[in-house]
N, C-alpha and C positions, 0 to 999 in steps of 0.2 A: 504494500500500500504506500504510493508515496505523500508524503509530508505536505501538507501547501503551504506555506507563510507568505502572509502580506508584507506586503514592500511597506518599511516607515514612511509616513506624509511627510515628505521631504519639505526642507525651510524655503519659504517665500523669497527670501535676501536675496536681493540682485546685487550685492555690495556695493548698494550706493547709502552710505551709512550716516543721513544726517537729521532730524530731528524738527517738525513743522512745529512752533511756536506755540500758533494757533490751536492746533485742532492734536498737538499731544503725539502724533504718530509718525513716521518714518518718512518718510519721502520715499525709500525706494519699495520698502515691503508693506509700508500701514499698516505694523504690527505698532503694538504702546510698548514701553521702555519695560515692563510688567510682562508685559507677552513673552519678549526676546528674553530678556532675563529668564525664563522661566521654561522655555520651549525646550531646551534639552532636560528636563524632567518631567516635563506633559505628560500626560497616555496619550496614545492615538486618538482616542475621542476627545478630548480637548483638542490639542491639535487641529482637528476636523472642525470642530465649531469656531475656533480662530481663521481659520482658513474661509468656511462658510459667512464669515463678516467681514472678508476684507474687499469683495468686489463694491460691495457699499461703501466704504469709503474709500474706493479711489475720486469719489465724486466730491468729495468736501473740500 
């Protein structure tokens, strides 16, 4: 029987690593300084719901 494992939700970062004033979140990923700090001990499903909010704020 073989094994399936999912691939980790790999990181948003485009390494453009600088910090919007206004609205708190990244420029290149529109993660919050809380996200990215935290994203390599997430579960997958965190992850997934950080991910699933970030197409919304590319508009702010």
């Amino acid at each position: 029987m073989a094994c399936r494992i999912k691939p980790e939700v790999s990181s948003p970062c485009i390494n453009i690593c600088r910090m919007d004033e206004q609205n708190r979140y990244c420029v290149g990923c529109f993660r919050s300084l809380e996200e990215i700090k935290r994203w390599s001990t997430m579960s997958e499903d965190e992850r997934l719901a950080v991910m699933a909010q970030l197409e919304s704020r590319t508009g702010v």
